[in-house]
C-alpha positions in Angstrom: 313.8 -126.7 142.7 310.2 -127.4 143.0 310.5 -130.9 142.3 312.7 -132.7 144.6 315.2 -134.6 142.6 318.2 -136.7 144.3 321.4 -135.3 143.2 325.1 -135.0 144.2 326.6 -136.4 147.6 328.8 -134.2 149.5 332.7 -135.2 150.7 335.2 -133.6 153.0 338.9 -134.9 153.3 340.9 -133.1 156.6 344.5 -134.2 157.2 345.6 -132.4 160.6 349.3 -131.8 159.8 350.4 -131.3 163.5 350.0 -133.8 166.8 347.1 -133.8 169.0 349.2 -131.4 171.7 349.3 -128.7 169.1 345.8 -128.9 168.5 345.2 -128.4 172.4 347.7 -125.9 173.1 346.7 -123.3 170.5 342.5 -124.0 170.4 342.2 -125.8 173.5 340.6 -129.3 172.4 342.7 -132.1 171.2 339.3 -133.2 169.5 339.6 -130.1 166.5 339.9 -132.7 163.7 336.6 -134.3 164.6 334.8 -130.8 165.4 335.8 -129.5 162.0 334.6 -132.4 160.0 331.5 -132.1 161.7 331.2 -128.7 160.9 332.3 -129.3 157.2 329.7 -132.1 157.0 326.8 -129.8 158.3 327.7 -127.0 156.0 327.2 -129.8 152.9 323.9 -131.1 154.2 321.7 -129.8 151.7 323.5 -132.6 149.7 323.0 -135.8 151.6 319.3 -136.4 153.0 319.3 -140.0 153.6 322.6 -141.3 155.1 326.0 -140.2 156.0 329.6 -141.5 157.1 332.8 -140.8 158.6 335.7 -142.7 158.9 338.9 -141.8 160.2 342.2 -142.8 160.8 344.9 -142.8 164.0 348.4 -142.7 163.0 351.2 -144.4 165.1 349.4 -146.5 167.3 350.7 -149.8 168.5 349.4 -153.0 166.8 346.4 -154.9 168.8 345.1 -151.0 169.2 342.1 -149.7 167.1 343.4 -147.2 164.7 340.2 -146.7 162.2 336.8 -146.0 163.2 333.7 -145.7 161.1 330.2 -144.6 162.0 327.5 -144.6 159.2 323.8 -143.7 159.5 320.8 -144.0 157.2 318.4 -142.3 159.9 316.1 -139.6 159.4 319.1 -136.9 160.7 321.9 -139.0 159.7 324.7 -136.3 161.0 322.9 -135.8 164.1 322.6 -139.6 164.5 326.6 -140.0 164.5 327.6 -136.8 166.2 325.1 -138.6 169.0 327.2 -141.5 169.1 330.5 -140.2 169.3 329.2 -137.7 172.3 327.8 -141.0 173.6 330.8 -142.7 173.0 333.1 -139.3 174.7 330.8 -139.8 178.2 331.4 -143.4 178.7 335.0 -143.0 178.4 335.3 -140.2 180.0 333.6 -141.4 182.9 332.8 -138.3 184.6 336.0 -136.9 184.3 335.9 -134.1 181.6 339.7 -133.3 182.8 341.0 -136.1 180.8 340.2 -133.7 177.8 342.8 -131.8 178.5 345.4 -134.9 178.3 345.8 -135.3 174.1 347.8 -138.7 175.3 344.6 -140.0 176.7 342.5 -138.6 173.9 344.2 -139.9 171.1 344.4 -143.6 172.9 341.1 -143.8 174.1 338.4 -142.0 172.3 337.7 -143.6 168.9 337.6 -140.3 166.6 340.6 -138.5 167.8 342.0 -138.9 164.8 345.1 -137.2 162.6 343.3 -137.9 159.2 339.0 -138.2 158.1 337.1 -138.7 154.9 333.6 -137.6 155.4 330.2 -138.5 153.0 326.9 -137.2 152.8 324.9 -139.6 150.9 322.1 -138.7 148.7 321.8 -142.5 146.7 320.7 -142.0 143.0 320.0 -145.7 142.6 319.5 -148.7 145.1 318.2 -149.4 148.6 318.6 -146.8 151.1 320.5 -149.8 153.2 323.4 -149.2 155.3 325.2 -151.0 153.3 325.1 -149.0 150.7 326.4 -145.6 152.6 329.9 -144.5 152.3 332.6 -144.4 153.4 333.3 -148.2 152.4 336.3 -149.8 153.9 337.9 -152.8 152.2 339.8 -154.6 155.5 343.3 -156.1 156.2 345.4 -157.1 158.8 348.2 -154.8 156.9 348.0 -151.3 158.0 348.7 -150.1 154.1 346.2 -152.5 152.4 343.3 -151.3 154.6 341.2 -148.9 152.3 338.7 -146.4 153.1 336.4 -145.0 149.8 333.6 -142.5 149.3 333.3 -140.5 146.6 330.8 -138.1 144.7 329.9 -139.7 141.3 328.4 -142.4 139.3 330.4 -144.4 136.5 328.7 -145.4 133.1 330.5 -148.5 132.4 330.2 -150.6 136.0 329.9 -153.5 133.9 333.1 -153.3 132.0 334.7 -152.4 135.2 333.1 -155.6 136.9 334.4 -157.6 133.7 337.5 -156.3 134.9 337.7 -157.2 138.3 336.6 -160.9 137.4 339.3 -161.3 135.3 341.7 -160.3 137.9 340.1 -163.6 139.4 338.2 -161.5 142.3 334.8 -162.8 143.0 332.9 -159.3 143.7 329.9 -160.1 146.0 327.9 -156.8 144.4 328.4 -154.8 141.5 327.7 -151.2 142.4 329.8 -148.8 140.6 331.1 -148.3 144.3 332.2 -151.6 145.1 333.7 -151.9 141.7 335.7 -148.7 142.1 336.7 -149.1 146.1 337.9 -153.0 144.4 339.6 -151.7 141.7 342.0 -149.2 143.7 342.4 -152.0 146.3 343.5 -154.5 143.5 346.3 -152.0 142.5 346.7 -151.1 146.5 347.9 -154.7 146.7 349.8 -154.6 143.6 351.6 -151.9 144.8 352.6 -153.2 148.3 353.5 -156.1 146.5 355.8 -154.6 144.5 357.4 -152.5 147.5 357.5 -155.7 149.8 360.0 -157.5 147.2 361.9 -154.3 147.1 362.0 -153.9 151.1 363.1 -158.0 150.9 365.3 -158.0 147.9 366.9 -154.9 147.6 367.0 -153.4 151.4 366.9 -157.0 152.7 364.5 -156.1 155.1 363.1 -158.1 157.9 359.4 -158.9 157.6 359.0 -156.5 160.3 360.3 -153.9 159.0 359.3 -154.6 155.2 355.7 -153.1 156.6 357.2 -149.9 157.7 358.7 -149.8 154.8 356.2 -150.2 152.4 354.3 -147.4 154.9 356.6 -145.0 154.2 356.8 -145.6 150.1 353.3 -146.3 148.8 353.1 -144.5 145.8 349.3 -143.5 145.4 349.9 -142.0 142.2 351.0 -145.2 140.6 348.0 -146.9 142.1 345.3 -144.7 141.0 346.5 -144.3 138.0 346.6 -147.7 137.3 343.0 -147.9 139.2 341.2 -145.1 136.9 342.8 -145.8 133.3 339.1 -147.0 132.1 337.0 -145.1 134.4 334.2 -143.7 132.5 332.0 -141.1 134.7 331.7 -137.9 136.8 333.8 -138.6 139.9 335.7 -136.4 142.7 336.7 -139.8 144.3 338.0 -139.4 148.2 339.8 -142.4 149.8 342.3 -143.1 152.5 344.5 -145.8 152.9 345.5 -147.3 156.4 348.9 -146.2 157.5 347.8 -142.7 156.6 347.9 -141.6 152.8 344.7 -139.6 152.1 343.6 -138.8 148.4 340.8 -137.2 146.1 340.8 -137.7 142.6 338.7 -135.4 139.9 337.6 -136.5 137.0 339.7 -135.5 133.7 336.3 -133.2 132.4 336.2 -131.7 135.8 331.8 -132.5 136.1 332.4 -132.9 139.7 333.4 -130.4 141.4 336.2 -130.6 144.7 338.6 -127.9 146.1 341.1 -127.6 148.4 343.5 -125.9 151.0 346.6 -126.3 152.9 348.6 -124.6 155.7 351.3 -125.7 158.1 348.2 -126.9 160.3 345.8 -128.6 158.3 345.3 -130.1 154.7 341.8 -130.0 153.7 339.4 -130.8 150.9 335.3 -130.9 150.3 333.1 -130.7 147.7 332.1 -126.6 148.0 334.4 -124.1 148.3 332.4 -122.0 151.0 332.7 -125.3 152.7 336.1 -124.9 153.9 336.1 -120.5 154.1 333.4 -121.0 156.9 335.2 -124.3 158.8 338.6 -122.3 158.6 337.6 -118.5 158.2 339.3 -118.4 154.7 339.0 -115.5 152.2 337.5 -117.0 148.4 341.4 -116.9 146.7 342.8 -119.0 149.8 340.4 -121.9 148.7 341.9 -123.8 145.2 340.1 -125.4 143.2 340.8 -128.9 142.4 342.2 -129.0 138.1 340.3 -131.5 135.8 342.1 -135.1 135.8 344.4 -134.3 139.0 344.8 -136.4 142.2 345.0 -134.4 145.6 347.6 -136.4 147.2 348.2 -136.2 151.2 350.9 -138.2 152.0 351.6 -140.0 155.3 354.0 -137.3 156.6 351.1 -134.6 156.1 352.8 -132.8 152.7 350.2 -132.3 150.1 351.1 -132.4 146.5 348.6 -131.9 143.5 349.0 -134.9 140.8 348.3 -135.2 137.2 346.6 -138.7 137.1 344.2 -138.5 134.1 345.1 -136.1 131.1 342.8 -133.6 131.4 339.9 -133.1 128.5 338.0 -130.4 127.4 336.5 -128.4 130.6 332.9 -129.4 131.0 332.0 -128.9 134.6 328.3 -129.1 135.8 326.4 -126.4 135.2 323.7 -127.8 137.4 325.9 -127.4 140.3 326.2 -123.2 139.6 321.9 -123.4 139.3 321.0 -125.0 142.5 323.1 -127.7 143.9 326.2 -126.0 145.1 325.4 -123.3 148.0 324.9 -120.0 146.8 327.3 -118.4 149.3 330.1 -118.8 146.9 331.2 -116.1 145.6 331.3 -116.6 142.1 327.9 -118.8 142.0 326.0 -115.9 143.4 327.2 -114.1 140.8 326.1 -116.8 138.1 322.6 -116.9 139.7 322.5 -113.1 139.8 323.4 -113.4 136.2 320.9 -116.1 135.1 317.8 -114.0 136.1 318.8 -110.9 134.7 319.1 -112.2 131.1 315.8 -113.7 132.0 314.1 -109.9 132.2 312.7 -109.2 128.8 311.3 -112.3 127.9 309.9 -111.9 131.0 308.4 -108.4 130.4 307.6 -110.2 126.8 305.5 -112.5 128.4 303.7 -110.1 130.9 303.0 -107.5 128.2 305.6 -105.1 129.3 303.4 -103.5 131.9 305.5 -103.2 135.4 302.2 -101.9 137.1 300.8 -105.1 136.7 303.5 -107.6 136.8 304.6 -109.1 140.2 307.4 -110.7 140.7 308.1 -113.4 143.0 310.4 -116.9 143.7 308.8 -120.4 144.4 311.8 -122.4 146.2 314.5 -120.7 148.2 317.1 -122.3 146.0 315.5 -120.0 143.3 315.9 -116.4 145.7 319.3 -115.6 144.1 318.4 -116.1 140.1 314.6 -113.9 141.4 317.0 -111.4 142.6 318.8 -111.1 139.3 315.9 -111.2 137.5 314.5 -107.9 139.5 317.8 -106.2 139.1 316.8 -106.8 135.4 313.6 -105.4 135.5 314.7 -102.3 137.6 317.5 -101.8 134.9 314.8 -101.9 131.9 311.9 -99.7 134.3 314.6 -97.2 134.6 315.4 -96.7 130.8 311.6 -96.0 130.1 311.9 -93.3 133.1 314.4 -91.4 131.7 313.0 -91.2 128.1 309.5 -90.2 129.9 311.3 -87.8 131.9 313.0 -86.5 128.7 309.1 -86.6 127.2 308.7 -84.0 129.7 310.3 -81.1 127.9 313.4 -78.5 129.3 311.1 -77.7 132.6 309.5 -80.6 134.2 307.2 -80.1 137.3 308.8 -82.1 140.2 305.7 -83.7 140.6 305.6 -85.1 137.5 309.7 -86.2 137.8 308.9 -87.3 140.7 305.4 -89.7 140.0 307.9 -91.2 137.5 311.1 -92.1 139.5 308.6 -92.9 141.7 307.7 -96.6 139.8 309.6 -99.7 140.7 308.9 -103.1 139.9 306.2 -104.7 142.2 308.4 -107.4 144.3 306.3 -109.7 146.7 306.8 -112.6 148.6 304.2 -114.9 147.4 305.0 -118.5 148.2 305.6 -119.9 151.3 306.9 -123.5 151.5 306.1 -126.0 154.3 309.1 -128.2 154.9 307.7 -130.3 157.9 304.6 -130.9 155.5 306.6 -132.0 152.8 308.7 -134.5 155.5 305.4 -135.7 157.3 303.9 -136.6 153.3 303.4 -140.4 152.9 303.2 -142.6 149.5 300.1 -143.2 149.9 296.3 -142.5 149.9 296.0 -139.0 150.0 299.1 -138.1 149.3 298.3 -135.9 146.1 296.4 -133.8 148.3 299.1 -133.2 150.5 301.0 -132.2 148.2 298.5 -129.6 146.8 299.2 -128.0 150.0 303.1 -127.7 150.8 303.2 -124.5 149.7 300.7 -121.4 150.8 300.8 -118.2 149.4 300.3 -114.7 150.3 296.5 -113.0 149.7 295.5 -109.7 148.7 298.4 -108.6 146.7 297.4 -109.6 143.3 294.4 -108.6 141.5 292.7 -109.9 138.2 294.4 -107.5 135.9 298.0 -108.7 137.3 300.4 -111.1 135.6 302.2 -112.9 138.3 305.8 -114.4 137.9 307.3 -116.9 139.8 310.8 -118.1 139.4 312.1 -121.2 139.9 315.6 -122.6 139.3 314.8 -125.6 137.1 311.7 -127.1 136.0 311.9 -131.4 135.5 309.1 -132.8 135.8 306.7 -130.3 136.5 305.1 -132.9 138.9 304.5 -130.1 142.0 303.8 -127.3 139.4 300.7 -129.6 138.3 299.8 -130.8 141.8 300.4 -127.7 144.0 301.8 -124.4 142.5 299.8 -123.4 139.3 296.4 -124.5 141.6 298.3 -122.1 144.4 298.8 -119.3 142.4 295.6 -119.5 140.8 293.8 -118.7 143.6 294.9 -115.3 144.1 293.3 -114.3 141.0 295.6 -113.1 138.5 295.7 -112.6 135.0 298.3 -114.5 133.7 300.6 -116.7 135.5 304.3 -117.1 134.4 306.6 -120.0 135.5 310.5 -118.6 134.8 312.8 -121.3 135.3 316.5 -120.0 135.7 317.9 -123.5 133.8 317.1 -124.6 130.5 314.6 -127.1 129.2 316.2 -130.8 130.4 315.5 -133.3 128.1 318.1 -135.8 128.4 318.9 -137.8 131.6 322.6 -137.1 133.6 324.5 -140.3 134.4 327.4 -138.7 137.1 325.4 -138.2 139.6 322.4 -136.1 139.3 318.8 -138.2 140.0 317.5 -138.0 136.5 317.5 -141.1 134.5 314.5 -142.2 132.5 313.2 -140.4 129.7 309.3 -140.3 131.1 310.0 -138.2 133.8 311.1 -135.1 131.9 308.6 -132.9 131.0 309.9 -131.7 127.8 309.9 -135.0 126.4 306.4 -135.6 127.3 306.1 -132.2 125.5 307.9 -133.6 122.8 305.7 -136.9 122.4 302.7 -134.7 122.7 303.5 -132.3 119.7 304.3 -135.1 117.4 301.0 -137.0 118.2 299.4 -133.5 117.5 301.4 -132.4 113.9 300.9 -136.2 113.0 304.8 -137.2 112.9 304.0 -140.4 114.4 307.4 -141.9 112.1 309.8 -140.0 114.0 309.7 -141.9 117.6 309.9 -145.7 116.0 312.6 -144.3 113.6 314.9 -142.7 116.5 314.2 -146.2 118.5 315.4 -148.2 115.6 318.7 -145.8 115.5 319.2 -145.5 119.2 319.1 -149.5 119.2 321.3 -149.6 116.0 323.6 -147.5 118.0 324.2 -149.6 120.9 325.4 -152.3 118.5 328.2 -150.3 118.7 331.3 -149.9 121.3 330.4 -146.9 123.1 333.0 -144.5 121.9 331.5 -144.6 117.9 328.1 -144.0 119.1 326.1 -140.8 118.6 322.9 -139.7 120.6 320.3 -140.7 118.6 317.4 -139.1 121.1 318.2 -135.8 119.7 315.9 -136.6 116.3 313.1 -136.7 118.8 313.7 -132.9 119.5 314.8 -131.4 116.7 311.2 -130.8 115.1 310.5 -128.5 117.5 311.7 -124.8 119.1 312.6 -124.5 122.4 309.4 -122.0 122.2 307.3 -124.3 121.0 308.0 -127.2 123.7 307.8 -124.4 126.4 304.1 -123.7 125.2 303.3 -127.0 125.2 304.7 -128.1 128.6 303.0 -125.1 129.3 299.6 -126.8 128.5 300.4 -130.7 129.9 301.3 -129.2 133.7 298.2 -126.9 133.8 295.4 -128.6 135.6 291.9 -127.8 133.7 290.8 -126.1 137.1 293.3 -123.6 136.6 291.3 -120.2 135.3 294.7 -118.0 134.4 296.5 -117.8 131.3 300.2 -120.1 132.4 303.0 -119.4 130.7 306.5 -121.2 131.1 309.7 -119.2 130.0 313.0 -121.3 130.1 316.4 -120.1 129.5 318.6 -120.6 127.0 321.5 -122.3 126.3 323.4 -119.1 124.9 322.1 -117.7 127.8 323.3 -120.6 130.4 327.1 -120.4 128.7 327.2 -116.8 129.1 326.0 -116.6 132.7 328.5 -119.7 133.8 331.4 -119.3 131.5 333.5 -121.6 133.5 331.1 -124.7 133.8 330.1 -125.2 130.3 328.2 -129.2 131.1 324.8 -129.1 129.8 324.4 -132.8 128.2 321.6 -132.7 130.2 320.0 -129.7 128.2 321.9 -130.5 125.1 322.9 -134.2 125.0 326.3 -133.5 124.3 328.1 -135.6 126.6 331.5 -135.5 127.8 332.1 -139.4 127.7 331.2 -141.9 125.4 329.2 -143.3 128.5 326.9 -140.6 128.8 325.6 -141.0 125.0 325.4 -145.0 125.7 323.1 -143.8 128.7 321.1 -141.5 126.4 320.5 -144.2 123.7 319.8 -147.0 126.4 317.5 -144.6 128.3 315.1 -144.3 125.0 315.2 -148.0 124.2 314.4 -148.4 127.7 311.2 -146.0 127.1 310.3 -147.2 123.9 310.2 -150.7 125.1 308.6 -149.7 128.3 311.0 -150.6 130.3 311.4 -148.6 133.6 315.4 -149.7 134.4 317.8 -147.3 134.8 320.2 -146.9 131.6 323.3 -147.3 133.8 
């Protein structure tokens, strides 16, 4: 993606279902848990640029003995910050005696993250300070091994306030109101409920000593009574990760299934992350190994290591995130290659369309990396259309063709060039401040000499948002190499509405086909139709959020999707610019057909899969038409 947009943070989950020994014996370190996390956590860092956390948890030790540990960081390479301090951490104890490795007693007892069970977060914060405070994995303390509580999860919630409404009349006294804090609260309120409920039973019916009540209750805790109880109102995109203290680890999904999470067990470990190709490369798994968690289910991993899959939510229609298949999710899954591959192809003769169906002067090209797959699709397209017009000008060449002449014609492919060349430390060293625009002009470079002035040049990209770096950097980039025409192809539809689970895109102003929107109705002189979808959207939020509709879609429906292209087309074209620019986005039809499976497109559409999400939509315009620049949620 060409504009850098905060999106989804990245969890892993690893129960080690064997003792340290076993760990030793077979792969000779008794610290495997901790180097697999670290390896699951560096395979999701495309997710989570500005903090990160693990936690983990020792089972069995003694009391007065540290049994969790927790490092967070919010520095510039968060994951290299904490692997630092746990090496840090491994010297000073070992005190020059790297032998003691090979003692998993000694391991387990002295260093702080040799650990049976972790939850791991990459943090990429869609709201708030980027504070320490404000990076998972939280931990909600106790001096009871099963009411300490471990959270970090991969979603936002629409309705923090109702939940914080909730909490108070519980008679807590929250000290924040984060969706976070509400949620980490609102399991611990029921975590104490529950071991409330199993200490009278331990007393009354067992008649239990208070001693042994704990190991009791340690050995009962139902975790799908709690987070049942914990998630009946939840209203959001979650895969929610926690562990408790005397070693129950869990992930919930959320009943719609926006967030994605998957999982895998075997008599060794129990595992579970946020991208399948996650755990195949941390455990050298094949694609059908690696499950995928269902809509509305809890992954449960009890104390004793078994893993059961829970129904906790009943699950709702199937609308996973189809943002996650265009660019967030890696592209070495299996099936999302195949989406991407399929994106770009159905992209090809609008494309050629666009160009004016002349291969020897279209060049095709990618602007982000992200984009390489959907670019590659889009080529196979173009090589499966150049090869239908060979073989009816090879049949135009009568029952005895010259070879020559076959030959000049099997000859033509489509011109592929690597045009754009993108400067990541530039775009790190880049400042908010004077100047900055012209840094920016310059975080990509491009490759000279390979288009000329009768060429049309297309560049793909995965999604278009804003269009802020097209304007500043790429259309100026492009233009200098002198082509024709110039066509932006972005692989996702037009987004016009913002997401509220946990992509970074919340206020109407920033999406370019809105400001397309606005623009065309100033020009055709429909200046009614903005006050009257303001005075509806406000009517609307009157209402309890289930009974409300999403008023913002009057603002669109004047228009084709043609139409707003053309114009976005016009507002992110600087007047420098001397080509034609065109902008070609995909379809919606196009989008279902390519990702059959993850259907979520309120973002392109604005049908949303909770009554939250079309509270967000309506807030989000009030908030724009009052020029208010507050989040919706």
């Amino acid at each position: 993606m060409s504009d850098a947009i905060k999106h989804e943070c990245g969890i892993a989950l690893l129960r080690l279902r064997k003792p340290l020994d076993h760990y030793l014996e077979t792969y000779g370190t008794a610290l495997y848990g901790l180097n697999k996390m670290i390896l699951m956590m560096e395979k999701q860092h495309n997710r989570g640029q500005d903090g990160a956390g693990l936690a983990g948890i020792k089972m069995g030790m003694p009391p007065g003995k540290r049994y969790i540990t927790r490092y967070r960081s919010i520095e510039p390479k968060p994951m290299q910050d904490i692997y630092g301090r746990i090496q840090l951490s491994l010297a000073e104890r070992l005190e020059g005696k790297p032998e003691r490795l090979k003692d998993a007693k000694w391991v387990k007892e002295n260093l702080p993250f040799a650990c049976e069970i972790y939850l791991g977060h990459l943090r990429y914060g869609t709201h708030g300070g980027n504070s320490i405070e404000a990076c998972h994995p939280f931990l909600r303390q106790s001096n009871f091994m099963s009411r300490n509580l471990i959270v970090a999860g991969n979603f936002n919630m629409t309705n923090t306030e109702e939940l914080m409404e909730e909490l108070v009349s519980f008679g807590q006294h929250p000290k924040v109101s984060t969706d976070t804090v509400t949620i980490m609260e609102k399991i611990g309120h029921f975590l104490d409920v529950e071991n409330d409920r199993l200490h009278e039973e331990a007393k009354t019916v067992h008649g239990l000593d208070k001693g042994n009540r704990s190991q009791f209750i340690a050995d009962n805790l139902d975790l799908n009574r709690v987070i049942k109880k914990a998630s009946e109102v939840w209203d959001g995109g979650y895969a929610m990760g926690g562990m408790v203290g005397q070693g129950d680890g869990f992930l919930l999904r959320d009943p719609n299934g926006i967030r994605p999470a998957y999982y895998y067990v075997d008599d060794e470990v129990a595992v579970v992350a946020s991208e399948r190709p996650v755990i195949q490369t941390a455990f050298g798994l094949t694609f059908d190994q690696v499950k995928e968690v269902p809509p509305g289910h809890m992954v449960w991993i009890r104390k004793n290591g078994d893993l059961s899959i829970e129904k906790i939510l009943t699950p709702k229609e199937r609308l996973a995130c189809s943002f996650e298949r265009i660019y967030f999710s890696r592209g070495n899954d299996g099936d999302i290659y195949k989406e991407r591959i399929e994106l770009g192809r159905r992209l090809t003769h609008r494309v050629m369309e666009a160009s004016g169906g002349n291969f020897d002067h279209t060049v095709f090209s990618f602007i982000p990396n992200t984009a390489e797959i959907s670019y590659m699709g889009l080529v196979q397209g173009a090589e499966d259309l150049l090869n239908e017009l060979k073989a009816k000008a090879i049949i135009g060449l009568g029952k005895s063709p010259k070879e020559k002449d076959v030959m000049d014609i099997m000859m033509q492919r489509p011109r592929v060039e690597k045009i754009a060349w993108k400067d990541i430390k530039l775009r790190t060293f880049i400042a908010e401040d004077t100047g900055r625009d012209d840094m920016v002009a310059h975080v990509y470079d491009s490759t000279y000499n390979l288009v000329g002035p009768q060429d049309s040049l297309v560049a793909v990209d995965d999604s278009i948002v804003r269009g802020t770096t097209l304007r500043k950097s790429i259309l100026g980039m492009l233009d200098k190499l002198g082509p024709k025409r110039i066509i932006i192809v972005s692989s996702a539809p037009q987004i016009r509405y913002p997401d509220c689970y946990g992509i970074d895109m919340a206020r109407m102003k920033d999406f370019a086909a809105f400001q397309a929107v606005v623009s065309l109705l100033k020009k055709r002189k429909l200046d009614q139709v903005l006050p009257e979808a303001y005075e509806l959207a406000k009517s609307e939020l009157n209402k309890p959020k289930e009974k409300q509709i999403n008023a913002v879609k009057a603002v669109y429906k004047h228009f084709s999707a043609d139409e707003i292209s053309h114009e976005i087309a016009v507002i992110l074209t600087p007047k420098h610019v001397k080509a034609e620019v065109k902008i070609i986005y995909q379809r919606i039809e196009d989008l279902h057909a390519s990702c059959p499976q993850n259907l979520g497109d309120w973002y392109f559409t604005g049908n949303y899969p909770t009554p939250g999400g079309t509270r967000v939509a309506n807030q989000s315009f009030v908030n724009y038409m009052e020029g208010n620049n507050q989040r919706a949620y």
